[in-house]
N, C-alpha and C positions, 0 to 999 in steps of 0.2 A: 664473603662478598668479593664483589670482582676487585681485583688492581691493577687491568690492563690498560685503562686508562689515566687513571689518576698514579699514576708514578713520577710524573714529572713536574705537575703545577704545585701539587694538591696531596697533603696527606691522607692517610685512609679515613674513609669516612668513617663515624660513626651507624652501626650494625641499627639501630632503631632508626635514623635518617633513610638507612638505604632500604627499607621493610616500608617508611612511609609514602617513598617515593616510585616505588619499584613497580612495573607495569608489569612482568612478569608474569601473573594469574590472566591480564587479560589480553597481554601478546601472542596464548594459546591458541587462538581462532585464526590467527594472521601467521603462525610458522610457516605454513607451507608458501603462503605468498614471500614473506619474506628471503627465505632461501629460494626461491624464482629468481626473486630480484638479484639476491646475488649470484647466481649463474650467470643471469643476463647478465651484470655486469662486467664478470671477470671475462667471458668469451670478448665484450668489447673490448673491454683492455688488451686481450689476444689478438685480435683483429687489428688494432691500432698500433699494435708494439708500443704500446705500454710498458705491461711488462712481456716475459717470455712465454713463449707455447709451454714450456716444460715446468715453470709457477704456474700457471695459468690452467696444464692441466693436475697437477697436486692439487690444488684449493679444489680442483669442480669434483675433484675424484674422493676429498674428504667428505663436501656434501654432499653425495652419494648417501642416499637411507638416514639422514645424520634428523629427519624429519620425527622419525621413529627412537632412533638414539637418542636425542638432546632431554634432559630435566630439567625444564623449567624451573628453578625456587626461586624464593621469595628472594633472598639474599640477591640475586641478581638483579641488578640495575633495568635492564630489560630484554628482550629478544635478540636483539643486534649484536649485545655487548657479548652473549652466551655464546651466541653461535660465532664471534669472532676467536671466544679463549676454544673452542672446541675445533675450530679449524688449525690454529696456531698450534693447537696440543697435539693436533695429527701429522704435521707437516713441517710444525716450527716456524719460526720468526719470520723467517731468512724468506720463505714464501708465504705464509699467510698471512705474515705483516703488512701485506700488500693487499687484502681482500677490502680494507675501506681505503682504497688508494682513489683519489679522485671523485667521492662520492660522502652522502654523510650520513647520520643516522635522521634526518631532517625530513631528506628527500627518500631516503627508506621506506620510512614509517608512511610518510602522505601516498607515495604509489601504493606500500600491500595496504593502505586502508584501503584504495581506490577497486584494487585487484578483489581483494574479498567484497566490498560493496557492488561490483557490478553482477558477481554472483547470485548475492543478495536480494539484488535486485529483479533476476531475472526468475529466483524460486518465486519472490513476492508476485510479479506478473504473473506467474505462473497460476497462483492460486486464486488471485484473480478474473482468472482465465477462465477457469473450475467453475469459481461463482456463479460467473455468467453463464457458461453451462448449464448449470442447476437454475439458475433461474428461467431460464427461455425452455430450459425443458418443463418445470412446473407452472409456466407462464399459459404452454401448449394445452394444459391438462385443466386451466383453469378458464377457457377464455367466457365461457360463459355462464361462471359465476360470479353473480351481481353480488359486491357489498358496498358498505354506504362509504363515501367519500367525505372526508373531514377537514371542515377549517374551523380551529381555534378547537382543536379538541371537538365540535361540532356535527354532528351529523349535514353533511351539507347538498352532495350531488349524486347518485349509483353512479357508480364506476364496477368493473372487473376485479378481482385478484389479478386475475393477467394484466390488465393495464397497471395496475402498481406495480406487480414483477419488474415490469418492463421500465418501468421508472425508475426504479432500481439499478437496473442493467445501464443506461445511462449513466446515474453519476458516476459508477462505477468503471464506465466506459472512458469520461473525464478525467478520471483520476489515474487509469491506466495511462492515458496520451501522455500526464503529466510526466507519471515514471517512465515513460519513454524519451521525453525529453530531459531529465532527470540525466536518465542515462549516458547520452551524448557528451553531456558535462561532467559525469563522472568518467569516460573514456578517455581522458586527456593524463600525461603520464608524465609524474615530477621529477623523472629522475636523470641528472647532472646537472639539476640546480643545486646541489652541493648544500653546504648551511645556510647560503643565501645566496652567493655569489658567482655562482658553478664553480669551475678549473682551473686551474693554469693548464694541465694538459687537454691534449686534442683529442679529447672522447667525442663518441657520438652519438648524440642522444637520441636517434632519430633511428639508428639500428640495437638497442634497449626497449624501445617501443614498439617496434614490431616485434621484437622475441617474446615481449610481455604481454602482448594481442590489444594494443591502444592505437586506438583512430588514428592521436596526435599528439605531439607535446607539448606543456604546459609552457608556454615560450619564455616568460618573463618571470626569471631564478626566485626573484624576491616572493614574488604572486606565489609560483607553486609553493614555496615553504610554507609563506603565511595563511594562504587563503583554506577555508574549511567551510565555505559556501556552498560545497559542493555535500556534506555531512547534512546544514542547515536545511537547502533545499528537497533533500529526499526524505530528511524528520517531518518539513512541510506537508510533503507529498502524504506523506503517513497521516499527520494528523488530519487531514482535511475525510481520509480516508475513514478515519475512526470516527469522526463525526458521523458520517453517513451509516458506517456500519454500527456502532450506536441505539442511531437512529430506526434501523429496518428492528433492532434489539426488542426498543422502547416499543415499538407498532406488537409484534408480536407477543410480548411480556404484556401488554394492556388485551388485546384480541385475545387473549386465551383465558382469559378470567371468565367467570360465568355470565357476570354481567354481560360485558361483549358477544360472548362463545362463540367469533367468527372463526377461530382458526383451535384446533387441539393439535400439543404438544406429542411429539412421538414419547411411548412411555422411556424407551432408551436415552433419554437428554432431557427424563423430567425426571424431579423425586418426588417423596412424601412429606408428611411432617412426622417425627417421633411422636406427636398426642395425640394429633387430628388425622383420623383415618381418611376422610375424606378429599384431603390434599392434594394436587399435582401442583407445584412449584416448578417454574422456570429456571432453575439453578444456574443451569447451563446459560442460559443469555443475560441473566443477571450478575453471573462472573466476566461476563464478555462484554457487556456493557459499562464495567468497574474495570477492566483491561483497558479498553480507549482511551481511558481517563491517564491511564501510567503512558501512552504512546502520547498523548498531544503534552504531557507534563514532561514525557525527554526534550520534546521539541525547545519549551519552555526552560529546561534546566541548561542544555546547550546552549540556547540563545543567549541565556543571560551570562554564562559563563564565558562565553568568546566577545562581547559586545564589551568596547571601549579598549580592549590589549592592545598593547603598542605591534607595529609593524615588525614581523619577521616571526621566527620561531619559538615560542613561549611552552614552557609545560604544562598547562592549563590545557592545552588542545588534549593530552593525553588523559582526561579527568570527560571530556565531553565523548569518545569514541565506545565506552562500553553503553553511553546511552543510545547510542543509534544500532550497535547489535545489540541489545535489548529491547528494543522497539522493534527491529527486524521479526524477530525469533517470534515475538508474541502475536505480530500481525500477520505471519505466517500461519500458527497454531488457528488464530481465533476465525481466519477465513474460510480454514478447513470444517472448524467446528459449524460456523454460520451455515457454509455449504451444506451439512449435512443435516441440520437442521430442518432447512427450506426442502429440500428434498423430501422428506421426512413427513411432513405437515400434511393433517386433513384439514382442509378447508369447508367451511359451511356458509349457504346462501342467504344467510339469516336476513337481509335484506328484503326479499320477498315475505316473508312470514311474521317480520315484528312488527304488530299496528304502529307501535312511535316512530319506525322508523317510513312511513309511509309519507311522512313529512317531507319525504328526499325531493318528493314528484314537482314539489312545489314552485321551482324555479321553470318548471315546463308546464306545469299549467297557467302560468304568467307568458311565456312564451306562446302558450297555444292562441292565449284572446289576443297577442299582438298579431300572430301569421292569420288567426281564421276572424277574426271582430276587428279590427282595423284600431286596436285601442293600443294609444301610447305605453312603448314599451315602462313609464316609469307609474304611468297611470296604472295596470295592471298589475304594479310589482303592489302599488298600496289596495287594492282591493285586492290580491290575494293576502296582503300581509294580516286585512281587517278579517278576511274568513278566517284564517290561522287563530285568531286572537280569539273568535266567537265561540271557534270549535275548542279550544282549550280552556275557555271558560266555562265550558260545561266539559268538560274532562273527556272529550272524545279525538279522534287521531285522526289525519288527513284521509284516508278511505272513509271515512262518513259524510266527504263533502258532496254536496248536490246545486245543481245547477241553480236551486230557489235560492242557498246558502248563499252563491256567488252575484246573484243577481242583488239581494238583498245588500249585499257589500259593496255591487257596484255602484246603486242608487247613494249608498252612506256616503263613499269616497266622491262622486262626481255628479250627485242629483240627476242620474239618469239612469236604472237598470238597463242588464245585457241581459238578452235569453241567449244561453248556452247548450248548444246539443248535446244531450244527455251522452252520446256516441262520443265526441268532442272530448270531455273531459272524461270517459272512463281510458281511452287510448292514451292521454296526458298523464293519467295517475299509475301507468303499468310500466312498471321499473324495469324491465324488459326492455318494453319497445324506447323508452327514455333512454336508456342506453345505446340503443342503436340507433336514434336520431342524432348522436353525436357523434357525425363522422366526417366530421371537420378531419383536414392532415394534423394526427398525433391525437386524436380524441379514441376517447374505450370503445366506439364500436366495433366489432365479430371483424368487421372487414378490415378497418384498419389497425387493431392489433396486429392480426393475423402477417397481413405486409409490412407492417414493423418487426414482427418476427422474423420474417425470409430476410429481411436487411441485415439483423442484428449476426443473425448464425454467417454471414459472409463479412461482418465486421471480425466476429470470432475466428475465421478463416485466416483471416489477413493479421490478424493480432498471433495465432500460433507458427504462421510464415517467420513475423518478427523474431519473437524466442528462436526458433529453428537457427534463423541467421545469425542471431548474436552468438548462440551457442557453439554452433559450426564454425566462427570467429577464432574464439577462446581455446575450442580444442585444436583447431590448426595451429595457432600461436605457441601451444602447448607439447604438440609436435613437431613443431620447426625448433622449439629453444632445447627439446630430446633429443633431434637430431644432431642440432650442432655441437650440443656437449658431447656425444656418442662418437662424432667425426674427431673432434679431438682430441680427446684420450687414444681413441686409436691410432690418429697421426704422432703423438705429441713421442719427442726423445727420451730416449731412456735415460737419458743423464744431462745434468745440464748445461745449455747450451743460447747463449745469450741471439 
């Protein structure tokens, strides 16, 4: 176990303490960010005559590959502490004593969580990104297949497959904007807020942030240490995310049962049963739907874990950060599998062909005696509801209604028959043409799917512009902080030289 720090206050800890404390296993994700940070920082000290060019280039010239060298165990306290005895081993006291000079493990750790999360975040976009994709592309492919629309579980209106695609593509379009606003606030960069206080020396925290490809800095020492709202809000983002994706789970895992058989499962993301030959099980999206469950339960485990800790920097933060890359990881995986799924998918019209579900028509044949009979729209909603009630009392389906059916309804509900043109209600009852009466802006008709789709693929435009940019950020960042380590070492004396 380490004793680079504790030689002074503090006897050695005990080996079971430092096993139970040690972040170690999960500062593996965050090395590379971590030694960023310390490059960035030591060049500023360089730049500021801190300390000298000739320390300044020792320590950068230890971390050199040290990404690839370093072994993490357990025994070690955490990332920080390793990579400071591994610099000091190279170089000695006398300069690498200096590598947390003016900086702490505080403000460390909050930047490379910041550094890895904006990554993070940009795969998750990314796959998102995909989604959408897959869906405007199978959205294309489905626009004029009619299946029923449901509320309460209910068989309720025809709608498209495409129109739900597309409904999809929305929340999911919502959730994107989120993590882009997400992001913004994760782009803020905590480092020479020190353990809480920043410095006494005159660093610059505002040339660490550029080398580290951050918008801005977290201005106020106390805030960057303590705060992890910025962790909370992108587990947020996540979870609202897994509801939805969830959700299109639960549609699809119900649709592909026989009962339903709107939609069959590709066989590559179905299985069988071991007994029952006749099986396709949904495997695949009933793991992915019991996945969501673990991404909004980080959210929840974080949340409660940070809520009520006193102001500044507490170890409890380091018990909430493997649940947001855990979350990350799985909502990456499950978006891919989703994607490939929906892709995947035959879609059936079953709408058109099952008599019960000929019921759908029903809300347009109430609409029809309001635009062509001049009868009150709520007047009409109960004589259709009394023909519904007639024909299912004698076990027959909405294509058996006829004009005497409704007339005789009308008379029951309002003491007064309607004759109905036989013409009238068979265009009412064609789930078809119901459909493309509904071309209100954002309704399932052919038309206005269609121009909902030219919209969405130029949202998609503008959302892979974003990524582009943020990306093109992080690698310039990334080549500016290569470069100026590169310039230093080259410049830096051969012996030294205060």
């Amino acid at each position: 176990m380490s004793k680079l720090i504790r030689k002074g206050r503090l006897r050695p800890a005990k080996r079971d303490a430092v096993l139970f404390t040690s972040s170690s296993r999960d500062d593996k994700r965050i090395l590379k960010q971590i030694i960023d940070v310390n490059r960035a920082h030591v060049l500023m000290l360089v730049e500021r005559k801190i300390i000298s060019r000739f320390d300044g280039a020792r320590i950068l010239k230890s971390l050199e590959g040290l990404e690839d060298r370093i072994e993490l165990r357990p025994e070690h306290e955490d990332a920080h502490v390793a990579i400071e005895e591994e610099v000091i081993k190279a170089v000695g006291e006398d300069a690498g004593g200096n590598i947390n000079l003016a900086k702490s493990r505080n403000d460390q750790v909050a930047t490379a969580i910041r550094m890895k999360l904006r990554e993070e975040i940009l795969e998750i976009a990314e796959a998102i990104v995909n989604l959408q994709e897959t869906l405007l592309k199978k959205a294309e492919e489905t626009l004029g297949t009619v299946i029923p629309g449901y509320t309460h579980l209910q068989p309720a209106q025809p709608i498209t497959f495409s129109h739900y695609l597309l409904a999809q593509f929305d929340a999911f379009e919502r959730s994107l904007n989120r993590l882009c606003e997400a992001y913004k606030r994760v782009d803020f960069c905590p480092m020479g807020a020190g353990a809480l206080a920043t410095t006494s020396f005159p660093i610059d925290r505002r040339r660490v942030a550029e080398l580290l490809g951050f918008s801005e800095i977290l201005e106020n020492s106390l805030d960057a240490v303590s705060s992890r709202d910025f962790l909370l809000e992108t587990l947020g983002v996540f979870s609202i995310m897994a509801v939805d994706a969830a959700r299109i789970a639960e549609d699809l895992i119900v649709w592909s049962s026989i009962e339903f058989s709107m939609v069959e499962l590709p066989d590559e993301y179905a299985f069988t049963s071991s007994i029952m030959p006749q099986k396709k099980n949904p495997d695949v999206l009933e793991v992915l739907r019991a996945r969501m469950s673990n991404i909004i339960g980080a959210f929840v485990t974080s949340a409660t874990m940070l809520k009520a800790l006193p102001t500044g920097y507490n170890l409890d933060f380091q018990e909430a950060t493997p649940h947001l890359w855990s979350a990350s990881e799985t909502m990456q995986h499950c978006l891919g599998m989703l994607s490939n799924v929906i892709l995947n998918i035959n879609v059936r019209s079953t709408a058109l062909f099952k008599d019960e579900l000929s019921f759908l028509a029903a809300t347009e044949v109430a609409n029809m005696l309001v635009r062509k009979y001049n009868v009150p729209f709520r007047t009409a909603h109960r004589i259709v509801g009394m023909a519904v009630k007639k024909l299912l009392e004698k076990d027959r389906s909405f294509i058996n209604i006829t004009p005497e059916i409704l007339m005789k309804a009308a008379k029951a509900a309002t003491g007064s028959p309607i004759t109905v043109n036989k013409e009238d209600l068979e265009h009412a009852l064609d789930l078809s043409r119901c459909v493309e009466a509904h071309a209100v802006r954002g309704g399932p008709s052919r038309r206005e799917n269609e121009r909902m789709i030219r919209e969405r693929w130029r949202l998609l435009d503008d959302s892979r512009k974003w990524l582009r940019e943020r990306r093109s950020r992080l690698d310039e960042a990334e080549r500016l902080l290569d470069e100026e380590v590169r310039k230093l070492l080259k410049d830096s004396p051969k012996k030294r030289n205060v």
